[in-house]
C-alpha positions, -999 to +999 in steps of 0.1 A: +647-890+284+614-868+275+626-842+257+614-803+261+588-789+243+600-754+247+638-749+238+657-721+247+686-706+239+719-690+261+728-662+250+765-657+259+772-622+271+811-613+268+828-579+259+833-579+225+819-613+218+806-606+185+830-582+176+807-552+183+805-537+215+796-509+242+811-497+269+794-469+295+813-435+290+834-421+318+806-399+328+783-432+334+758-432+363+758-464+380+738-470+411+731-503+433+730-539+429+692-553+430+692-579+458+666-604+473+643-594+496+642-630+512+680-636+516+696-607+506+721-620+479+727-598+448+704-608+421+716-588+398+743-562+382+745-522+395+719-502+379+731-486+348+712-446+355+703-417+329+717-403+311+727-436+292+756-430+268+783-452+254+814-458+234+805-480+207+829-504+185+814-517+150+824-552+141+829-561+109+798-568+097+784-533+104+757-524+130+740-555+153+705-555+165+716-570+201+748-552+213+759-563+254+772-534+276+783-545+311+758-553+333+722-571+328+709-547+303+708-551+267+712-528+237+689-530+206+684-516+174+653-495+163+649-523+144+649-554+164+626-529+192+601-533+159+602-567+152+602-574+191+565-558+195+551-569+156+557-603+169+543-598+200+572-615+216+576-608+260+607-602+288+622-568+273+606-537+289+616-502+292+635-489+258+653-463+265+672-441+239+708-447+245+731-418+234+762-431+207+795-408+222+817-421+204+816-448+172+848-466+164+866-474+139+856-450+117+866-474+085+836-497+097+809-473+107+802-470+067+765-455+077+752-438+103+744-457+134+707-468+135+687-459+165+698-477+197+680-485+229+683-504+266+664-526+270+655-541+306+656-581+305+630-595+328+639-616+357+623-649+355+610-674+382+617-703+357+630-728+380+660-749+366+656-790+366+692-796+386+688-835+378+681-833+343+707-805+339+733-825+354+745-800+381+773-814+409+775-784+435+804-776+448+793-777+483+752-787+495+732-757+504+698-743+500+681-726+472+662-691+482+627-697+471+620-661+462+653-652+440+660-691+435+693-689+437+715-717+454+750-730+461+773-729+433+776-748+410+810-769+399+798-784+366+766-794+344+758-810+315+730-782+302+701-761+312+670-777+317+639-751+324+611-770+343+582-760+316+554-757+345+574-732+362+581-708+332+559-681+325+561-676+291+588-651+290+609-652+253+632-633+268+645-637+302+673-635+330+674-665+353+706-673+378+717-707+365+748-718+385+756-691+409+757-670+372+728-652+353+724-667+321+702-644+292+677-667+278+659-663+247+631-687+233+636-707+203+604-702+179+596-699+146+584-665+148+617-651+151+621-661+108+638-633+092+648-618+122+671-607+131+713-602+129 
């Protein structure tokens, strides 16, 4: 089997996964789901609206660069924003300020918070290889060729990208298995990135 010239990685998105984490205050505006124009399935998470403020946890290690609140979005430090346009990297759009409410536990939050921001993750139209990913669907059914989402999925072996499809994103969103998956480019111009 040919192996990939591009790899990528999948970037598991959980509450509290790396011990840090942000939730959307009480006060949160959320608005609707995005869905496809073709076939009208949700493509997406509800729209997370100014003003954007959240409770954050430290995790042991001190302050991330990548922080996951609920929905699609992402939260990045000032400093990972930096590195992201020095290297010219592409997929993340829109950094908005994101307001800190409150910071817990104090005992870890030995600093002041750096500067964090949402960042909107691009929706790709990478198209997944099903064969060489090993998908069995739960039950045969088409694949929208606008939002490319298709039946679910019961099991798979990995994530294969067809690399004439992908646009060059090295950051990107792409439903994989009835679920979206975060994708992030492996490349040697991520050295000394960052945490």
């Amino acid at each position: 089997m040919k192996h990939p010239s591009v790899r990528f990685y999948v970037l598991h998105r959980g509450v509290g996964l790396h011990g840090c984490d942000a939730v959307h205050t009480d006060d949160a505006v959320i608005g609707e789901p995005p869905r496809c124009e073709a076939c009208g399935k949700f493509i997406g998470m509800r729209a997370w609206l100014p003003p954007l403020k959240v409770n954050f946890w430290v995790c042991r290690q001190g302050y991330r660069d990548l922080i996951y609140p609920p929905g699609d979005d992402i939260l990045v430090s000032l400093r990972f924003r930096e590195i992201f346009a020095d290297k010219g990297l592409r997929g993340l759009s829109s950094f908005d300020p994101v307001e800190l409410a409150k910071v817990r536990p104090r005992s870890r939050a030995k600093e002041p918070p750096p500067a964090y921001f949402r960042a909107l993750v691009c929706r790709s139209q990478a198209v997944v290889d099903e064969a060489a990913s090993g998908y069995e669907a739960r039950e045969p059914g088409p694949t929208c060729p606008v939002c490319l989402v298709g039946p679910p999925v019961s099991r798979w072996k990995g994530i294969v990208i067809k690399e004439e499809t992908w646009p060059g994103e090295d950051i990107f969103i792409r439903a994989v298995a009835a679920a979206r998956s975060l994708f992030l480019r492996d490349s040697s111009r991520y050295a000394n990135g960052t945490r």
